[in-house]
C-alpha positions in Angstrom: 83.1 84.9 34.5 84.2 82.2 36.9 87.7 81.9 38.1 89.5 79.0 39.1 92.6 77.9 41.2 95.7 77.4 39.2 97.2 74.0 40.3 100.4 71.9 39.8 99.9 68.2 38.6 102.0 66.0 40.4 103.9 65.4 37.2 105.1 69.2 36.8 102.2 70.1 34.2 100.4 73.4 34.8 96.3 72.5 34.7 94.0 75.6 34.8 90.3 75.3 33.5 88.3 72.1 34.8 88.0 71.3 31.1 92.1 71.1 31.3 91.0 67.4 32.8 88.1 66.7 29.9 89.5 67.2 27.1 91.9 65.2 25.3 95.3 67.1 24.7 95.4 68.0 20.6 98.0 66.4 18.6 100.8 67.5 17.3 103.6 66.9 14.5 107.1 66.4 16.6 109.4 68.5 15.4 113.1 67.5 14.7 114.1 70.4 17.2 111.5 69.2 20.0 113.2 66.0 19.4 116.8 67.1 19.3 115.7 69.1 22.8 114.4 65.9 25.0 117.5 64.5 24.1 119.2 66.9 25.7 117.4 67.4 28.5 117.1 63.4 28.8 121.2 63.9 28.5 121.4 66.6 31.7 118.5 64.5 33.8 120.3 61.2 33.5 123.9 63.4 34.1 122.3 64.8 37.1 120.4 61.5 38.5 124.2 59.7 37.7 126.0 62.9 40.1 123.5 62.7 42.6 123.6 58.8 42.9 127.4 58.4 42.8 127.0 61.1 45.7 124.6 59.1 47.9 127.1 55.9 47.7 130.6 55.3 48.9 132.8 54.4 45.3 136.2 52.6 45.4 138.6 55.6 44.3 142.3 54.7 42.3 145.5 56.8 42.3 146.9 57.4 38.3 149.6 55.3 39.0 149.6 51.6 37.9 150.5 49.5 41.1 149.3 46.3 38.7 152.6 44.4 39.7 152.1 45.0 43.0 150.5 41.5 44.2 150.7 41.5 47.9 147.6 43.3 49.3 145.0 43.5 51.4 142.1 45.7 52.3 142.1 47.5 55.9 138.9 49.1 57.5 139.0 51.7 60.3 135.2 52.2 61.9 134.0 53.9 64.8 130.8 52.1 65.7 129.2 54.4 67.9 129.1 52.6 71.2 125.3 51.4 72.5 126.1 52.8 75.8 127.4 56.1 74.5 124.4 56.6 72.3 121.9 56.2 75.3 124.2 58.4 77.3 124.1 61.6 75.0 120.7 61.6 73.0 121.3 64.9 72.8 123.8 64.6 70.0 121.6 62.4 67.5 118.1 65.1 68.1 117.8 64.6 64.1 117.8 61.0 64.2 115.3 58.4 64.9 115.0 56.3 67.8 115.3 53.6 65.3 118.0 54.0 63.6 119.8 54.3 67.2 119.0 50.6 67.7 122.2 48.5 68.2 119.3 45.4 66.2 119.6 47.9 63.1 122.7 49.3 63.4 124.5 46.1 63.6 122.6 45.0 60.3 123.7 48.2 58.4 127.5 47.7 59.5 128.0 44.2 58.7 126.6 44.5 55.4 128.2 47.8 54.8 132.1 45.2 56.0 130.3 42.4 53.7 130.5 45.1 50.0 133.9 46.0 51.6 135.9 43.0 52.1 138.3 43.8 54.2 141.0 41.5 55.1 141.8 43.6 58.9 139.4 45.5 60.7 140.3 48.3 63.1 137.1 48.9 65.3 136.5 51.7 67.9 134.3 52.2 70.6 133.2 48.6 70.7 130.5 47.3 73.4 129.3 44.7 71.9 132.1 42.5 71.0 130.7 38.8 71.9 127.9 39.6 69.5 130.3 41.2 66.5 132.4 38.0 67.3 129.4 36.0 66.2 128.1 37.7 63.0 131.6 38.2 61.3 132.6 34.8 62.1 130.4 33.6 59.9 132.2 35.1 57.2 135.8 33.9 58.4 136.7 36.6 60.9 138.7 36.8 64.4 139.4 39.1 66.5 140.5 40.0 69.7 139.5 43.0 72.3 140.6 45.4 74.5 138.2 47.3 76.9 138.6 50.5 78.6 139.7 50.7 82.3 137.4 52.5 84.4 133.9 52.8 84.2 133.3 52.8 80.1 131.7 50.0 79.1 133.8 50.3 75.2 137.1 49.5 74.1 138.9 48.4 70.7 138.7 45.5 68.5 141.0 44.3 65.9 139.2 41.4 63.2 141.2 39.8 60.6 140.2 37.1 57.9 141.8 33.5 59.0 142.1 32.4 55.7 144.3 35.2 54.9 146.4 36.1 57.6 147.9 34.5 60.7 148.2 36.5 64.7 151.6 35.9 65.6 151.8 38.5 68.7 149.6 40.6 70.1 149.7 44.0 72.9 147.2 45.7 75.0 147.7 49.2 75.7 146.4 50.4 78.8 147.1 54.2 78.8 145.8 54.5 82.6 149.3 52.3 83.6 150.9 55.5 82.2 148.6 58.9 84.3 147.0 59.2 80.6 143.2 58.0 81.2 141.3 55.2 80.8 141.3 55.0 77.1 143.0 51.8 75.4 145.1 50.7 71.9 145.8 47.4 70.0 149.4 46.3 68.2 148.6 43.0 66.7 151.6 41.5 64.2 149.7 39.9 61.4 151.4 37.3 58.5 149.8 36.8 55.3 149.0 33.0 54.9 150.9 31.0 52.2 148.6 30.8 49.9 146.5 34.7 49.5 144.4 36.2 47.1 145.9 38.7 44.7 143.5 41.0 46.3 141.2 41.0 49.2 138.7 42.8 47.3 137.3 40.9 44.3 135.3 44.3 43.3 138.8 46.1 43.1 140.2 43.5 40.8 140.1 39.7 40.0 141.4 37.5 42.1 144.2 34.6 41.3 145.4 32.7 44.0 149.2 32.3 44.2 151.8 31.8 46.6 153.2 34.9 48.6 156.2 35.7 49.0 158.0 34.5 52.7 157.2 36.7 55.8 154.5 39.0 54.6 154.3 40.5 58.0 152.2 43.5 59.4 152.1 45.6 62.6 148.3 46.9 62.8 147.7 49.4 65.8 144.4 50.7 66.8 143.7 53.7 68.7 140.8 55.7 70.3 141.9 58.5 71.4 140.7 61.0 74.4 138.0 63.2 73.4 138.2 66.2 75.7 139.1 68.7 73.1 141.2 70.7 76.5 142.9 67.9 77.1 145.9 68.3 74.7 148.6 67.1 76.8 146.8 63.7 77.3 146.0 63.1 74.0 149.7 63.9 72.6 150.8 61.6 76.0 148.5 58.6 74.5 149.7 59.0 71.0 153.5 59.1 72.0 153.2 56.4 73.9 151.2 54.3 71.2 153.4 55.2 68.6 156.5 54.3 70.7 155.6 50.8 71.4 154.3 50.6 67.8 158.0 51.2 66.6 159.4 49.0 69.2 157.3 46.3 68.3 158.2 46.3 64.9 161.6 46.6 65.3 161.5 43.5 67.7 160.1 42.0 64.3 162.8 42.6 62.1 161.5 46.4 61.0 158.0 45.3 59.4 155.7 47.7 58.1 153.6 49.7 60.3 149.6 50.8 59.8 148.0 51.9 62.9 144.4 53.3 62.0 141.9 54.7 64.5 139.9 57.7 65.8 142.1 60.4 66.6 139.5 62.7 67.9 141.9 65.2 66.0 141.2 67.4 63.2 143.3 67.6 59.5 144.9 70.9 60.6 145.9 70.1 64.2 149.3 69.7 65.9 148.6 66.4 66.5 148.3 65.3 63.2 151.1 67.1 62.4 152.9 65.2 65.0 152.1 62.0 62.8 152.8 63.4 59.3 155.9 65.1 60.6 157.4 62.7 63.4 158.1 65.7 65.5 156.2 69.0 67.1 157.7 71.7 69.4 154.7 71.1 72.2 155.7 75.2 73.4 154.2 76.5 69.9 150.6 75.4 70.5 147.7 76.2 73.0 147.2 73.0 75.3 143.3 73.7 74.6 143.7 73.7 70.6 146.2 70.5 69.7 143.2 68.7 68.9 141.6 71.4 66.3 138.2 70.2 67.2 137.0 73.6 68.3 136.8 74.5 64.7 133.8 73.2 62.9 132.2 72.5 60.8 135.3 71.1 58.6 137.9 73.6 56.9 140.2 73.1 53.5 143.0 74.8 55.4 145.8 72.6 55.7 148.0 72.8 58.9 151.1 74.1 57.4 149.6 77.0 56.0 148.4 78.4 59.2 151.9 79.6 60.2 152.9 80.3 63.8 150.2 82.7 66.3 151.6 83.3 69.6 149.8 82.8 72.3 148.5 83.6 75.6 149.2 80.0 77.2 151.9 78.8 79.2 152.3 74.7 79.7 153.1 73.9 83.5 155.4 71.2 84.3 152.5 68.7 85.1 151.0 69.5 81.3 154.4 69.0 79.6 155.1 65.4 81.8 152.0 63.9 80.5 152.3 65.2 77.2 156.1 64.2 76.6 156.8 62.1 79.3 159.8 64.3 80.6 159.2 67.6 82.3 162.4 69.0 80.6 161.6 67.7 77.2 159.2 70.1 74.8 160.0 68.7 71.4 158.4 65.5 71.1 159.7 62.7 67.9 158.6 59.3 66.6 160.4 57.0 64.7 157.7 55.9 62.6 157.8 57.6 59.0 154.2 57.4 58.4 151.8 58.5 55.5 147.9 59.3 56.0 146.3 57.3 53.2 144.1 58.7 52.0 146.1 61.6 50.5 147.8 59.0 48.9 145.0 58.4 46.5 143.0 61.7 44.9 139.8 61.9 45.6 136.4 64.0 44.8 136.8 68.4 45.1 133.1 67.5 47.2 134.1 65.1 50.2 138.3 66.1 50.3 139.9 69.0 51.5 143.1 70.9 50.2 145.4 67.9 51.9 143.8 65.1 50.4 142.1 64.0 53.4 138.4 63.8 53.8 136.1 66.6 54.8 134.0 64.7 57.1 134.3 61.4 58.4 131.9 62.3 61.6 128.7 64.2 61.8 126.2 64.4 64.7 124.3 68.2 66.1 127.0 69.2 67.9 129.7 68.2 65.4 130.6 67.5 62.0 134.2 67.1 60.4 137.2 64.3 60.5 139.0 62.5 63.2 138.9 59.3 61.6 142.3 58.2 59.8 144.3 55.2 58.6 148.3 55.8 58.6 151.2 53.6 57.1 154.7 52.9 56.6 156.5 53.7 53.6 156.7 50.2 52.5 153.2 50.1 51.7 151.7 51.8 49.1 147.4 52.7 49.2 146.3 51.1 45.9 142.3 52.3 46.1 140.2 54.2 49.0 136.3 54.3 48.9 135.0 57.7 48.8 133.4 59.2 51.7 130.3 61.8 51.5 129.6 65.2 50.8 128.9 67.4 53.3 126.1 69.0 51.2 124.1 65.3 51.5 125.3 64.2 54.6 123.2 67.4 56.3 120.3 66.3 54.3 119.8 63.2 56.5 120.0 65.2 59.3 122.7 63.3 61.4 124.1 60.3 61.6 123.4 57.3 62.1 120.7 57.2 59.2 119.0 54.5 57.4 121.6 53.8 55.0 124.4 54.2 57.9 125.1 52.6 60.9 127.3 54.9 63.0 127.7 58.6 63.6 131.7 58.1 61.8 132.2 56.9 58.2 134.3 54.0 57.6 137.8 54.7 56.0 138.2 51.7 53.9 142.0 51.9 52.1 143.2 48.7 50.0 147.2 48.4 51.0 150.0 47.0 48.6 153.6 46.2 49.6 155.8 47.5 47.8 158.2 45.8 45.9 162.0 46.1 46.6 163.6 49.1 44.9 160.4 50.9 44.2 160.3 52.5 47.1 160.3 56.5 46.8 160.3 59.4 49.4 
């Protein structure tokens, strides 16, 4: 007796005999219960298909609270773009990813019409080489913006856009952090006014739109920030972010105390003691390893939030140069801010999949060498996050392989965050 091959059809059917192909399947009477179980299982695959597409797409997110009556708002965007020059200069990080989708010709495509679904009334871009062609594309859909390179010999810098038809420049400072011994990185404060007449919302897939008049001096101090990357460098990068969120204060105080959102790549994970330093307005520099403020040694990403670590002593002593750049003072270890800022994303619950245990999420960068978040958009208390799209899991993102990918145009996410003010009296700690 002959044998033969058993073989899968591509269809999931299991075909044996050659007569398996010949002859016509017999017919039978459909039973209520065969009936009764497609529907089911129709049920489960269209549940799963649902899951797994809501997975592979950013979704606008909405805290439980109804912020209805608060009309003033505006979307903000925080992107690191993944400098052309930096990609050429470290291949090494995107070995998963195609040559193509390293193009600067794709990748611009991908992030415009990634800002076009979003948008955002204020952008807050980060490594930025390209700003002349940028400037071009999203001025075509009402944008402005204004740059600041690095000093030295990096090619990138910062760039903050905004929509002209809803908001006004009224001042604007470049940061330079080399004028202060603290590298050749580089931040943006911008003060921003809503026009006269602005939309109800920025973002008409939020909610409808009605145009009305706002009310007087609806005024704004964005800051944007790249900060260091050398994960040792931890009195550099606390030096840069004191200093940035210094002037930040000062410059809205100058303004009559506006609110404050400063957004950016931190190059600083969830559980560090320099996020801390923004959550908390203060950090005892003495308590932490020089080598670990950043918390970028530790990845891929954790759900362990900061405060729950508790104190570990250490072997590491600062020196006097380490605690001047950090602090600015060689007698001063305990740095403050007078910003009382608020991470936004917390603000707004999210998926178990793409946040961890502090609200923030999981990853908002992911190359072969790295994969976690350093990405984060910060505000004063009188605004209030009103919706945040959804970043991705980390189960699908490592299915691509690395980013940039076809779908994305960067090796960071975008944190999109729609921003209300607050009304008068509503105001809670």
């Amino acid at each position: 007796m002959k044998s033969f091959t058993m073989r899968r059809h591509r269809r999931g059917r299991v075909l044996g005999r050659p007569s398996d192909f010949l002859k016509p399947l017999p017919r039978h009477r459909k039973r209520k219960s065969d009936r009764v179980s497609r529907r089911k299982r129709s049920k489960v695959e269209n549940s799963e298909a649902s899951r797994e597409s809501s997975e592979e797409s950013r979704e606008w997110v909405f805290p439980p609270q109804d912020y209805s009556h608060y009309r003033d708002r505006f979307v903000i965007v925080s992107y690191n773009l993944l400098g052309v020059e930096n990609a050429s200069k470290h291949l090494d990080l995107y070995s998963q990813v195609s040559l193509q989708n390293l193009e600067w010709g794709q990748r611009k495509k991908l992030i415009c019409k990634e800002l076009s679904i979003y948008k955002p009334g204020i952008l807050c871009l980060q490594e930025v080489d390209r700003f002349s062609d940028l400037a071009n594309l999203l001025h075509g859909d009402g944008y402005r913006g204004i740059y600041t390179g690095r000093t030295g010999k990096a090619c990138d810098g910062c760039a903050i856009f905004w929509r002209e038809d809803l908001f006004t420049i009224l001042h604007k400072e470049d940061i330079e952090f080399q004028k202060f011994g603290l590298r050749d990185n580089v931040a943006q404060l911008c003060v921003l006014e809503m026009n006269s007449n602005h939309s109800s919302s920025s973002n008409d897939n939020v909610m409808s739109s009605t145009q009305y008049k706002i009310k007087q001096n609806r005024r704004l101090l964005i800051g944007n920030i790249h900060v260091l990357f050398n994960p040792n460098r931890g009195d550099v990068k606390l030096g840069q972010v004191r200093v940035f969120l210094n002037m930040a204060h000062a410059v809205s105080r100058d303004w009559g105390g506006i609110p404050v959102v400063v957004a950016g790549d931190l190059n600083s994970m969830p559980e560090s003691a320099l996020y801390q330093f923004f959550a908390s307005s203060e950090l005892d520099i003495l308590r932490h390893d020089r080598r670990m403020i950043s918390g970028q040694t530790r990845c891929p990403p954790r759900r362990v939030p900061f405060h729950s670590q508790g104190f570990v002593p250490m072997d590491y002593t600062w020196s006097e140069e380490e605690i001047y750049v950090a602090a600015g003072n060689q007698r001063c270890t305990y740095l403050r801010h007078h910003l009382n800022l608020r991470s936004a994303y917390p603000g707004v619950p999210g998926r178990s999949n793409t946040r961890d245990e502090h609200g923030e999420p999981l990853v908002t960068s992911y190359h072969s060498k790295f994969m976690g978040t350093v990405d984060y958009i910060w505000h004063s208390e009188e605004l209030v996050p009103v919706g945040v799209v959804e970043t991705l899991p980390i189960h699908f993102l490592k299915k691509t392989g690395g980013l940039p990918s076809e779908e994305w145009g960067s090796d960071h996410l975008a944190l999109v965050c729609e921003l209300a003010f607050a009304e008068e009296g509503s105001i809670s700690d």
